[in-house]
C-alpha positions in Angstrom: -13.4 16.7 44.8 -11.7 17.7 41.2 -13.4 17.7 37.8 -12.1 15.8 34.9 -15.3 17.0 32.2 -14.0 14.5 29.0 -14.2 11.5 31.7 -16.9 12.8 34.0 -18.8 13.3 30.2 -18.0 9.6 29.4 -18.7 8.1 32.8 -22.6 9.8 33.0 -23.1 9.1 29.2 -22.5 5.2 30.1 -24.6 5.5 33.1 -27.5 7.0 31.6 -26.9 4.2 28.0 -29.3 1.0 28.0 -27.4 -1.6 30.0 -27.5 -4.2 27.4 -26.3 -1.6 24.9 -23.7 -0.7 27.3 -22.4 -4.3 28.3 -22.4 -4.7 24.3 -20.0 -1.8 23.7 -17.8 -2.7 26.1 -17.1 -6.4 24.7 -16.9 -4.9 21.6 -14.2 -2.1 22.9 -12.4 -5.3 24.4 -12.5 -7.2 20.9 -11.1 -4.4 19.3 -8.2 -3.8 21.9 -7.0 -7.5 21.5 -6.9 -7.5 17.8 -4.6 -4.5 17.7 -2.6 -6.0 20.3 -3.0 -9.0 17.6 -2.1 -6.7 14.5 0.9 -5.1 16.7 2.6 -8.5 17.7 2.5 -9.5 13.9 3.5 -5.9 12.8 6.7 -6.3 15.1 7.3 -9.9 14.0 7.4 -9.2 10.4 9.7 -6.1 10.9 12.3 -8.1 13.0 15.1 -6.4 14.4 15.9 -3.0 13.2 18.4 -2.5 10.7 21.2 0.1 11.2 22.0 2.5 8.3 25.2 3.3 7.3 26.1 6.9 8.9 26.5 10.1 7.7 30.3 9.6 8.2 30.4 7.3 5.7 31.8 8.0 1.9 32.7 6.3 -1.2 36.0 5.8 0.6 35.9 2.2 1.4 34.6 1.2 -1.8 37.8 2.3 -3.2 40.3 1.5 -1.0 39.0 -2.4 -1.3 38.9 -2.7 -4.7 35.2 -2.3 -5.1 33.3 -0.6 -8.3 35.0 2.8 -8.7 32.3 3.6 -11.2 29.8 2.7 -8.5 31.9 5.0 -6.4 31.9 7.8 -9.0 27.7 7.5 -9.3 28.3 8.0 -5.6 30.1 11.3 -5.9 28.0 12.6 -8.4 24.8 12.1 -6.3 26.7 13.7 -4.3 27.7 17.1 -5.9 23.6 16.8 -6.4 23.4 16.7 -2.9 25.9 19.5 -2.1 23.6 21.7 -4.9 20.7 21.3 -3.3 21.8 21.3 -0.1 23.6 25.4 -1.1 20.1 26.0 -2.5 18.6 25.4 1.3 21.4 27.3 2.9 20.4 30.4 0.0 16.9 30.0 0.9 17.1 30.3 4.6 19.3 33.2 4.0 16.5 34.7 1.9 13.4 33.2 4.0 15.1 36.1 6.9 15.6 38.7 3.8 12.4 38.9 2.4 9.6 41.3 3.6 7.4 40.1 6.3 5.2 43.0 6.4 1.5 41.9 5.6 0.9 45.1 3.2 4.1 43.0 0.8 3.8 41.3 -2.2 3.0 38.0 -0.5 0.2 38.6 1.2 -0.3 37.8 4.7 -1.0 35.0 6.8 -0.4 31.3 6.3 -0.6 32.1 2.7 1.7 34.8 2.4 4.2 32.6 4.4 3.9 29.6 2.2 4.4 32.4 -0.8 7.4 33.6 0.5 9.4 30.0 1.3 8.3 29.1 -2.1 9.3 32.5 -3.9 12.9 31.3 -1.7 13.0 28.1 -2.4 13.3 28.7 -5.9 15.8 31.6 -5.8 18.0 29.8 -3.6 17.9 26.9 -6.1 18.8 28.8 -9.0 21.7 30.3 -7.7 22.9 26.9 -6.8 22.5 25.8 -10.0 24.1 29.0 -11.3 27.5 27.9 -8.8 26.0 29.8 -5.9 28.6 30.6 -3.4 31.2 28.3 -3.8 29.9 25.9 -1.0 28.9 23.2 -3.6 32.8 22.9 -5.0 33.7 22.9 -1.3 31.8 20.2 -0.3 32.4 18.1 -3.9 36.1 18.5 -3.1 36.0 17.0 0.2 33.9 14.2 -1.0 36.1 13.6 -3.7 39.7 13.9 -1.1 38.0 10.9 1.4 36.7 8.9 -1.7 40.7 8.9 -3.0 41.1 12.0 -5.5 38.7 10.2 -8.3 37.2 13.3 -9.0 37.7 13.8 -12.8 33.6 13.2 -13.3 32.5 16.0 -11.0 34.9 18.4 -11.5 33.0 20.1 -13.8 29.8 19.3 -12.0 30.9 21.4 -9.1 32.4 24.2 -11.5 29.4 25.5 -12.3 
């Protein structure tokens, strides 16, 4: 015979409960099971059918080539070079996240604390050198984005100088 102590706890509470107590927690455990089947059923009729979003893959590019808003397009690329910044600033900080001392005797501190110290102390390193033109990955990735959206790059040229 095995020993399950959550369900053999449960099972010898409910023995040992007033039976009209017990017969009244049950219906009421039943009540509350249908109405969140209930609230789930409307939940998943008001969401509908999923809707895909567009993927990763996908640039300003088409918006271009089809005669669409090229200033819509360059607000596109910009966001962009934003993206590419910050995104540098993540890559600086995990470089620096594996660079900075771990030792519990450090500036930081130690435990959870000193952990959550030392991402932050990262975090915003890595940020200002990506604002300061970082490593050169930001331009990189401005002028790719800028090559599949058609060469209309003259806004974020400078963005992605520096």
């Amino acid at each position: 015979m095995s020993i399950f102590p959550a369900v053999d706890l449960v099972t010898d509470v409910a023995q040992a409960a007033d039976p009209q107590k017990r017969s009244a927690a049950v219906a009421r455990l039943g009540e509350l099971g249908s109405a969140r089947l209930r609230s789930d059923d409307e939940f998943a009729r008001l969401v509908g059918a999923p809707q895909h979003s567009p993927g990763p893959t996908q640039t300003a590019a088409p918006v271009l080539r089809t005669g669409g808003s090229a200033s819509g397009a360059m607000q596109k690329i910009a966001s962009a070079a934003d993206a590419a910044e910050s995104f540098e600033g993540f890559v600086i900080q995990s470089c620096l996240e594996t660079i900075l001392p771990k030792g519990e005797d450090g500036l930081f501190g130690h435990g959870a604390a000193g952990s959550a110290w030392r991402s932050m102390m990262a975090e915003q390193i890595g940020r200002q050198i990506a604002k300061a033109g970082g490593f050169g990955m930001r331009a990189a990735l401005v002028r790719d984005l800028e090559h599949r959206a058609g060469g209309q790059g003259g806004v974020t040229q400078s963005k992605a100088a520096g």
